[in-house]
Phi, psi and omega in degrees: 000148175320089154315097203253117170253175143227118211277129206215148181058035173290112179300312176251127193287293181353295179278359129336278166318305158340285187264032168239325195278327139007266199305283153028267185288330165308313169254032174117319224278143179264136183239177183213108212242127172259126159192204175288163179302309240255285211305312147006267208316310195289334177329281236275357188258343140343274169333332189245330176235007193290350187222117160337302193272299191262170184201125168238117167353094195228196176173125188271126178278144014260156185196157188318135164281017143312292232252318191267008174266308176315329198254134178300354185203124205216125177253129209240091150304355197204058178313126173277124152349308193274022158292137154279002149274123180222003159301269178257132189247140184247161187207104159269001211244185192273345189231161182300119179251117188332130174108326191309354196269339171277016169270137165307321206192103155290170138230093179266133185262120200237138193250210172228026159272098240295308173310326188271342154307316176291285204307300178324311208300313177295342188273338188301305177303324195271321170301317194305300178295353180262353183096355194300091204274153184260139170272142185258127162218151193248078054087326163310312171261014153221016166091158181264029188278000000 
């Protein structure tokens, strides 16, 4: 079954993400990050400039299936069946994102904006209800590196 975490009190989710997808592609993991275009968009300008020293490999669908088996991290508004990544799913977006159970791992990323709070509580709920048990990490009590 799917391992569903959820990350709670992210100040920026994007540069959140920067360093969870860090970590992430540092152990191997193929990730697949879903939100909106315009959270996309800021992802993927991120991805190139949040760090002198690093840089992670991405690629936005649709893209060549070349390109999206090759690259360690792939940005979606919608994960597709044919993605070749199925380890981890990043959910940066407001909704429940279709298709997850066909992931090894969710992450819902939670900001401290009270609307994107309000969403989480549904989707936290809608995993509950699907039988999912969820990991809590409060991003307040252990800082966000």
């Amino acid at each position: 079954m799917t391992e569903v975490a959820f990350h709670f009190n992210a100040p920026d989710k994007p540069a959140y993400a920067c360093r969870l997808l860090r970590k992430a592609v540092a152990a191997g993991s193929k990730v697949v990050v879903t939100a909106p275009t315009e959270t996309l968009a800021r992802l993927d300008t991120l991805l190139w400039t949040f760090s002198q020293t690093d840089f992670i490999a991405h690629v936005r669908q649709p893209a060549e299936p070349g390109q999206l088996a090759a690259s360690p991290v792939v940005l979606t508004e919608a994960p597709t069946p044919d993605l070749p990544h199925h380890q981890v799913l990043l959910n940066l977006g407001p909704q429940l994102p279709a298709g997850f159970e066909r992931f090894d791992r969710v992450i819902e990323v939670v900001s401290l904006d009270e609307d994107d709070r309000q969403q989480a509580r549904g989707r936290w709920k809608r995993y509950t209800e699907l039988g999912y048990t969820i990991v809590r990490h409060d991003l307040n009590l252990k800082g966000t590196s």
